[in-house]
C-alpha positions as CSV (number, residue, x, y, z in Angstrom):
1,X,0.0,0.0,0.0
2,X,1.3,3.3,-1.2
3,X,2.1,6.3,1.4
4,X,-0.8,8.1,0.2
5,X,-3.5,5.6,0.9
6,X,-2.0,5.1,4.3
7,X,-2.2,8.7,4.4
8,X,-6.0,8.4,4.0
9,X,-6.8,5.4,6.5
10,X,-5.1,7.0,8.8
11,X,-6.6,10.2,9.0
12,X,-8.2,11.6,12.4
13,X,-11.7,11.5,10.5
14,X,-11.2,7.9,8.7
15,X,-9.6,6.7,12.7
16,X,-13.1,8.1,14.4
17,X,-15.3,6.4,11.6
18,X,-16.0,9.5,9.6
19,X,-16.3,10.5,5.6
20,X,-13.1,10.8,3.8
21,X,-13.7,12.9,0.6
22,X,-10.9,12.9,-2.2
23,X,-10.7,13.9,-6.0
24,X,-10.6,11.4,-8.1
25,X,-7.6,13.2,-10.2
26,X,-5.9,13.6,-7.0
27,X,-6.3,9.7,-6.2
28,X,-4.8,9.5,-9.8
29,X,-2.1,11.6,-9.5
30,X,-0.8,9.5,-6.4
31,X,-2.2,6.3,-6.3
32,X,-4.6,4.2,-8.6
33,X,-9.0,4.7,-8.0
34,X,-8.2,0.9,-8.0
35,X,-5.6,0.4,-4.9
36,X,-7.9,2.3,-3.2
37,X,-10.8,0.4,-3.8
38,X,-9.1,-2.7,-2.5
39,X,-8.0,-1.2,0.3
40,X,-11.7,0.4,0.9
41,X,-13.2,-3.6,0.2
42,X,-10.3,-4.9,2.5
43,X,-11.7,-2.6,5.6
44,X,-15.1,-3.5,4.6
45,X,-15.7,0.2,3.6
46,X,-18.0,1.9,1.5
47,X,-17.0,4.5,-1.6
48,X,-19.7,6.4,-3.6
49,X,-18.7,8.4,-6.0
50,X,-20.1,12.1,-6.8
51,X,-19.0,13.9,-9.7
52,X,-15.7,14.2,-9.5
53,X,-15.3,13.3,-5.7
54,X,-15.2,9.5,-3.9
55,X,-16.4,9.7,-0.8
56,X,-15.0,6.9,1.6
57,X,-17.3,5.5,4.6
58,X,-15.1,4.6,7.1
59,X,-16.7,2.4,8.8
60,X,-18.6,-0.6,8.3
61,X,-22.3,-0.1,8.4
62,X,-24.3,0.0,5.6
63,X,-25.2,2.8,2.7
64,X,-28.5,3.6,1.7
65,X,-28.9,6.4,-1.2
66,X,-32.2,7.8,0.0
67,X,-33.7,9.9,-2.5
């Protein structure tokens, strides 16, 4: 795992179970939108993806879209 994904796991936010919001030309620039998807499915972590942004559940419970 690169130093960048660490970078995001370990994060105050991601550590308390929160929402870790990232570019997806950022994640590109750095790492691969595919290393962090393993790493997301590894955790048992949710992405969603809006517009240009993935948005990382850090935690485990589930995602509902609502409306």
């Amino acid at each position: 795992m690169s130093k960048w994904i660490d970078q995001i796991f370990e994060s105050q936010i991601a550590k308390r179970g929160g929402v870790v919001r990232r570019k997806m030309s950022s994640i590109q620039r750095y790492t691969s939108l595919d290393e962090v998807k393993k790493e997301a499915e590894r955790r048992g972590y949710h992405i969603i993806q809006h517009g240009d942004q993935w948005l990382i559940f850090c935690d485990t419970a589930s995602v509902s879209i609502i409306v």
